[in-house]
C-alpha positions in Angstrom: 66.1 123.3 64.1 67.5 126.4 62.1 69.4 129.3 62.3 70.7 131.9 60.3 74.3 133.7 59.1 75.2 135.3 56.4 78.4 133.1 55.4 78.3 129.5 55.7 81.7 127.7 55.0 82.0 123.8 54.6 85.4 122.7 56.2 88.0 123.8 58.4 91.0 123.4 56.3 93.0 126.2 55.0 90.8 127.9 52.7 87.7 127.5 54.9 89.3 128.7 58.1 91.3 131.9 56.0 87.9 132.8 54.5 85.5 132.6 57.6 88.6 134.0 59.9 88.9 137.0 57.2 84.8 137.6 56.6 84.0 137.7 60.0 86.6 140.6 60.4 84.5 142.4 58.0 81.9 141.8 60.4 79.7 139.1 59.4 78.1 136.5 61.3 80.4 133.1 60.2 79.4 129.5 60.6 82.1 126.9 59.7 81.3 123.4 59.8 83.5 120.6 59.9 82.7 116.6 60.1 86.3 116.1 61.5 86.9 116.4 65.8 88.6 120.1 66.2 91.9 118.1 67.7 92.3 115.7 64.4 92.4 118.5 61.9 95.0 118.3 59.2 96.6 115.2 60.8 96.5 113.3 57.5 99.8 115.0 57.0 101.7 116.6 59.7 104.6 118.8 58.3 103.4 121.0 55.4 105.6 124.6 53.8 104.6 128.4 53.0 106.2 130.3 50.7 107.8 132.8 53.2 106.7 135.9 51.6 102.9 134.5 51.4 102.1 136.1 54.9 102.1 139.5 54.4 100.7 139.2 51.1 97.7 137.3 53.0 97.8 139.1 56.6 98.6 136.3 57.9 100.9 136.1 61.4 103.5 133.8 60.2 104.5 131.4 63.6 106.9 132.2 66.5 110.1 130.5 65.6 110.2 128.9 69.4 106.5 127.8 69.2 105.4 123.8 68.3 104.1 124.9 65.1 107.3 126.6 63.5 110.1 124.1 61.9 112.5 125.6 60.5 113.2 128.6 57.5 114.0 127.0 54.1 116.0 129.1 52.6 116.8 127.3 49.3 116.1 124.0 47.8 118.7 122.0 45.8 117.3 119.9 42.3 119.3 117.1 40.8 119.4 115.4 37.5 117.8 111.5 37.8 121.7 110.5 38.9 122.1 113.1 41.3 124.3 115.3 39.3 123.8 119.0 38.4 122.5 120.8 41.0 120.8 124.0 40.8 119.8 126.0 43.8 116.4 127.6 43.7 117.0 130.3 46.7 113.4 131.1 47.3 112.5 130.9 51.0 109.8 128.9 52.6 108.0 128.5 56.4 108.3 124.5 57.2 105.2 124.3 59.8 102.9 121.4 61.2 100.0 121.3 59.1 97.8 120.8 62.8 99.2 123.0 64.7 98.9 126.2 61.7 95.4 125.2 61.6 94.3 125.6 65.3 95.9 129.0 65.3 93.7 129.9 62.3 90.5 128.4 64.2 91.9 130.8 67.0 91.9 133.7 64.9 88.8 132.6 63.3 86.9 132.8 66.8 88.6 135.7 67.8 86.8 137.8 64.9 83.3 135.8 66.2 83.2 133.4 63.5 81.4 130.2 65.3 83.8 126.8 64.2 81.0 123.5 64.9 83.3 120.2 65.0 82.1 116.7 64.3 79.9 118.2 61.8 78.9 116.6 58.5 77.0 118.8 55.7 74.1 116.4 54.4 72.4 118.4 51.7 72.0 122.0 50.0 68.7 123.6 50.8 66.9 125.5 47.9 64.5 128.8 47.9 62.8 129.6 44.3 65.2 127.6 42.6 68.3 129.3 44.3 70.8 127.8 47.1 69.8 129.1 50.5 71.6 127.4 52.9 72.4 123.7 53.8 71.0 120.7 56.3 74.2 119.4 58.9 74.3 116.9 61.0 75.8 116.4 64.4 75.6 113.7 67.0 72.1 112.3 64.9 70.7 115.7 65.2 69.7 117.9 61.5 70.1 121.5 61.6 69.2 123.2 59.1 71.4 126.9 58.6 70.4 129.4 56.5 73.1 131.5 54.6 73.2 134.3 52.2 76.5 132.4 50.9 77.4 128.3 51.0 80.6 127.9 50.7 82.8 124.3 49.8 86.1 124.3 51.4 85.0 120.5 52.1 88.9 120.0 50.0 89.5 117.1 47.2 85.8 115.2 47.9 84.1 118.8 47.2 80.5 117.3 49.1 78.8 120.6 48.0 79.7 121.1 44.4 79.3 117.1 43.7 75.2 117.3 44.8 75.0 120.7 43.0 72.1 119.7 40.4 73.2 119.3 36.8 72.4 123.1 35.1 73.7 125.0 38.0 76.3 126.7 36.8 78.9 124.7 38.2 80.5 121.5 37.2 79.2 118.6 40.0 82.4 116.0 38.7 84.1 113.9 40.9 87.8 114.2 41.2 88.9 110.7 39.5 91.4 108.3 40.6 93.6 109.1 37.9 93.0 112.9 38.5 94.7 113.0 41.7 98.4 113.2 42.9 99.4 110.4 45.5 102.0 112.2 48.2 103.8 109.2 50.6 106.0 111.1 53.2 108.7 109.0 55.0 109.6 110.9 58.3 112.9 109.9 59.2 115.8 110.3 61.2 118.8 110.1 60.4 121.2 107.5 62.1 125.0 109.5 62.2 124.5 111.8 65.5 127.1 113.9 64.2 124.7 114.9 60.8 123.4 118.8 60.9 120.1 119.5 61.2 118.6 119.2 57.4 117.6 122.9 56.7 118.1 122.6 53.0 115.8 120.6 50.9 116.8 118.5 48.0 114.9 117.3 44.5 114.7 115.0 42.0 112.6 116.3 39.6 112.6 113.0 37.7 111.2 110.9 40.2 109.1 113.6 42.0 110.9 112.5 45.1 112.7 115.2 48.0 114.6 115.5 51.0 113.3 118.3 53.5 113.6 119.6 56.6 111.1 117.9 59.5 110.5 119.2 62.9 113.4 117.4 65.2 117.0 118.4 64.7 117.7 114.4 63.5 114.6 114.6 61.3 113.8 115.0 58.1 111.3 113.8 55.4 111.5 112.2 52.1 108.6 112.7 50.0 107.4 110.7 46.7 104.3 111.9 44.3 102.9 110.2 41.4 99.3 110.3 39.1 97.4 107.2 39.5 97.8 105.4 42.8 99.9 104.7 45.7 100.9 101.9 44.5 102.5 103.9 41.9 104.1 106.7 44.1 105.8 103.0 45.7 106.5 101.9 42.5 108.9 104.9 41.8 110.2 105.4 45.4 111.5 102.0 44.7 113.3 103.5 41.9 114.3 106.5 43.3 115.9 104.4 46.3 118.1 102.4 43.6 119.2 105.5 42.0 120.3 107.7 44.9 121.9 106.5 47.9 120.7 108.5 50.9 122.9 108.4 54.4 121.7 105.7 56.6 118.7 106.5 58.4 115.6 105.0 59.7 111.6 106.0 58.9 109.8 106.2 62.1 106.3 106.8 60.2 104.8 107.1 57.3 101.7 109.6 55.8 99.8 109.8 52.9 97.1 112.2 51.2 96.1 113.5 48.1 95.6 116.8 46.6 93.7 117.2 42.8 95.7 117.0 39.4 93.4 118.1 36.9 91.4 121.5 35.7 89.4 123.8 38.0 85.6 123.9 37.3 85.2 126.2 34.3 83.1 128.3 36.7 83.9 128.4 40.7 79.9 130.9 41.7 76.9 130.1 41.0 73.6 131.7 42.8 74.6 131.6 46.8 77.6 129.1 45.8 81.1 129.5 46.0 83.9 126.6 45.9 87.2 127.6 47.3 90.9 125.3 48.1 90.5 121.9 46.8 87.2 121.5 45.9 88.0 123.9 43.3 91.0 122.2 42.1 93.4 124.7 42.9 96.3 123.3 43.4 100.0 123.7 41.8 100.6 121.8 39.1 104.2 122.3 39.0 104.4 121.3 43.0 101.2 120.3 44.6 101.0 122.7 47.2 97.6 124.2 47.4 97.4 126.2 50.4 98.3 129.9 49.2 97.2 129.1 45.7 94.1 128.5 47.4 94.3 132.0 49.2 94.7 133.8 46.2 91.0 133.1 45.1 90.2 133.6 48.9 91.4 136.8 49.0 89.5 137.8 45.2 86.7 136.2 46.5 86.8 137.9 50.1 86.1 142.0 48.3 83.9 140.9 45.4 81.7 138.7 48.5 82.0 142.3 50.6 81.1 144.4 48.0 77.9 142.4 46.9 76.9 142.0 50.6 76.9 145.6 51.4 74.7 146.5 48.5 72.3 143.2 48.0 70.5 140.4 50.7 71.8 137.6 48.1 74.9 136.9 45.7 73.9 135.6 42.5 75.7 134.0 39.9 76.1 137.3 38.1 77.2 139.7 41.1 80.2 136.6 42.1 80.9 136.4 38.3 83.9 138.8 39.3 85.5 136.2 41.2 85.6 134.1 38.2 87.4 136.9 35.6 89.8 138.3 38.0 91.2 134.6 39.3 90.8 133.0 36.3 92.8 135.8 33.8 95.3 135.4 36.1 96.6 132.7 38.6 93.9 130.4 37.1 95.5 130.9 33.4 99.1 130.2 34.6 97.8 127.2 36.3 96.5 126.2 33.1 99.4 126.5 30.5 101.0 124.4 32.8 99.0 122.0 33.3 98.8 121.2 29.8 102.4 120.7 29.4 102.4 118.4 32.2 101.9 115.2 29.3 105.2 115.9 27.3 107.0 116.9 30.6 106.6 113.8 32.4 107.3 111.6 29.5 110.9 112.5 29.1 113.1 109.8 29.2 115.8 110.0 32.3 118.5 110.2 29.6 116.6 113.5 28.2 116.1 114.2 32.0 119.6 114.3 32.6 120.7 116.0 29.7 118.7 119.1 30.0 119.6 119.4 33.6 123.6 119.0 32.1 122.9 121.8 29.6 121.4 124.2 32.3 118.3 124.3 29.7 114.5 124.4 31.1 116.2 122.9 34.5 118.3 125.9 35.2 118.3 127.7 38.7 116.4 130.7 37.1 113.7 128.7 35.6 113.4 127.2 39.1 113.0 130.4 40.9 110.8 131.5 38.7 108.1 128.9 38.1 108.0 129.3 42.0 107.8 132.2 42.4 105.9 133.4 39.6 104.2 130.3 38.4 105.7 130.8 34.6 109.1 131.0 33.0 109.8 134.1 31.7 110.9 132.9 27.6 112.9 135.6 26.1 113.4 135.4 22.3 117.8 134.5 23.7 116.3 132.1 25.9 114.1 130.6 23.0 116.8 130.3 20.9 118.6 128.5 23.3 116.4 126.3 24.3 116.0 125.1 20.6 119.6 125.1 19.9 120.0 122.9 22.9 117.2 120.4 21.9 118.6 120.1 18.3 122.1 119.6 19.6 120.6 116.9 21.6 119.3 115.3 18.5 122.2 115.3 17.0 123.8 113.4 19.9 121.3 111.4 21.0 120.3 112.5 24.2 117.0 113.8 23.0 114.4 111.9 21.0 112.8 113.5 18.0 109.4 112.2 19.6 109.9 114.1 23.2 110.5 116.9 20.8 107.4 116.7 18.8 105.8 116.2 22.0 107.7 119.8 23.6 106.7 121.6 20.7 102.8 120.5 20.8 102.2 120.8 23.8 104.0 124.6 24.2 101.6 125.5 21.2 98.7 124.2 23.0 99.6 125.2 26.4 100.0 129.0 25.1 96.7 128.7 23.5 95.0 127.1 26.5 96.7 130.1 29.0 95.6 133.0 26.2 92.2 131.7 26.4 91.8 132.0 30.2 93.3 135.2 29.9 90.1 136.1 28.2 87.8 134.9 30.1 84.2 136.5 29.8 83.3 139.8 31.4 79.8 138.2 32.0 78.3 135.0 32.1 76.2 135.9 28.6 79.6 135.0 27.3 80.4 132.1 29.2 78.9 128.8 27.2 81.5 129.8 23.7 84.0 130.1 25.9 83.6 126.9 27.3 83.3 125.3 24.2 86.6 126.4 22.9 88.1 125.6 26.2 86.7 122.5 26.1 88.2 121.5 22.4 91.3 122.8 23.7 91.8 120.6 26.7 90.6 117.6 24.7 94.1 118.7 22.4 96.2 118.8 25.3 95.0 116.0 27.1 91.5 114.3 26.6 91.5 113.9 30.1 90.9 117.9 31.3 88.2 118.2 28.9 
């Protein structure tokens, strides 16, 4: 069997649902598949955050504050030193949703625009026409169809099942997303046991132990969170820690969740000919946070008038007419993402005495530098705040509350991470350029970590 669309979008997550919900209101025909039942989307984690603002930027409805899906405004978040001293308030709001729940209204708004959603739907393989994606073979209930698109899109999040069978040569990297390549979330949803408590509106961090407080969706509830590279058995490892440290009111956890979202470097390139890889299958989440949803929107919404414009002049999107998608996200969000991510070695190597101490000094850790990296996904260094910085560290030195080592490791890895965010700055106006440029990038990865080359 066969049919035929012009956009064909593999998973119903986030960025799949956005895309299709926002191409078929441009008026093409929309097919998303999905190998998960329509009721058990998102249900790996329940309670999930938008930045506040994100809606309008995205045209997105944001929830009715008396419906299921809405929790509760955040209106600022609280982050300690590793003792639980120092705080500093980052007053940046976010939306606290359920995950499930947001995701069956975009399904809703998807269909409403005529984009078809088939459930219990599991892509099986790319289809090729003179060398070229054309389309894809699914399978539902023992039954092939094969669906022929003028676009194949992965949305399929961290397992990416398109862009890992995309033959070597294509255009696009085919890796795997590596154990060690990964960050492991546990969530603890809890309640706590003092009837008298208010409602937890505020959330609270840790940035030592990548461990939180936040708001959950009963008026008792809440949620404490734990990340770590590597394993689960690591992200325990530290909760442990984190539990010893800080002592939290008494409470008890009614469930537990846990999922993973990608730690490492996009693909160098995220089109190729009738390809293009969107949310977590192109590695797009925060490396500061871990959130991935509207960082994942931003290349959805690049991607959504460089797609319209091709499609209203030519029958098929080539490498070369998407290449577009590639310079605008990647000189931007995609080159902040970067310089961070290649500081993230000497950043979470600091001791908790070097931890504490750069909370205590208001340096790196203050409430500005908060706001910012969340808001804008970069500090903004002035030559005052440079100097202060420095004067800070050396002070530290002096005292010993900073290591000469952590500083050697500060200083490399700023050098590198500036070098690494001014070359995806430039990236090439057309693909003629591309191969140097990932050469360079390549040799400068393998500096900052060998591990995102």
């Amino acid at each position: 069997m066969t049919r035929d669309c012009d956009i064909l979008i593999v998973g119903a997550g986030a960025a799949g649902s956005y895309f299709g919900w926002q191409m078929a209101r441009r008026g093409y025909s929309v097919v998303i598949v999905e190998r998960s039942e329509r009721a058990s989307v998102g249900k790996r984690l329940d309670v999930f955050h938008i930045d506040s603002v994100k809606f309008a930027e995205f045209g997105v409805p944001p929830p009715d504050e008396d419906s299921p899906e809405f929790c509760v405004i955040l209106e600022k978040g609280i982050s300690y030193s590793p003792e639980g001293k120092h705080p500093k308030a980052v007053r940046y709001p976010f939306h606290v949703m359920r995950l499930p729940l947001f995701l069956q209204r975009l399904f809703t708004l998807a269909e409403s625009e005529g984009a078809e959603l088939e459930f219990s739907t599991e892509f099986t393989r790319l289809v090729h026409q003179d060398g070229r994606i054309s389309g894809a073979v699914v399978r539902r209930g023992g039954e092939e169809l094969t669906v022929r698109a003028r676009l194949v899109v992965d949305a399929s999040g961290i397992n990416a099942v398109v862009r890992t069978t995309l033959p070597v040569g294509y255009g696009v990297e085919n890796f795997k997303t590596a154990p060690d390549e990964k960050f492991y979330v546990v969530l603890r949803y809890i309640t706590w046991l003092d009837p008298d408590r208010p409602r937890t509106v505020d959330s609270e961090g840790w940035t030592f132990y990548k461990a939180w407080v936040a708001p959950s969706f009963h008026e008792r509830g809440a949620i404490i969170g734990i990340g770590a590279t590597g394993s689960y058995d690591h992200a325990e490892e530290i909760f442990r820690e984190f539990a010893a440290a800080i002592t939290l009111p008494p409470h008890q956890v009614d469930k537990i969740e846990r999922g993973v979202t990608p730690y490492r470097r996009p693909p160098y390139s995220l089109v190729g000919d009738g390809l293009l890889c969107l949310g977590d299958s192109a590695c797009l989440t925060k490396p500061f946070s871990g959130e991935g949803v509207t960082s994942g929107w931003t290349l959805c919404k690049i991607a959504l008038e460089v797609v319209d414009q091709v499609l209203q002049k030519d029958e098929y999107l080539t490498a070369d007419s998407l290449w577009p998608v590639n310079v605008r996200y990647f000189r931007d969000q995609g080159a902040k993402f970067a310089g961070i991510l290649a500081t993230v070695p000497s950043a979470a190597n600091v001791s908790k005495r070097e931890n504490s101490y750069l909370f205590e000094k208001d340096v790196i850790f203050s409430e500005d530098d908060l706001t910012e990296m969340n808001r804008d996904f970069e500090m903004h260094l002035t030559t005052g705040k440079i100097l202060r910085i420095v004067g800070v560290i050396f002070l530290g030195l002096l005292s010993g509350n900073y290591s000469l080592a952590s500083l050697k490791a500060l200083l490399r890895s700023v050098r590198i991470s500036g070098k690494i965010r001014g070359h995806y700055e430039r990236f090439p106006e057309a693909r003629s350029g591309f191969t140097s440029w990932v050469d360079t990038a390549e040799d400068l990865w393998r500096q900052a970590n060998p591990k995102m080359s």
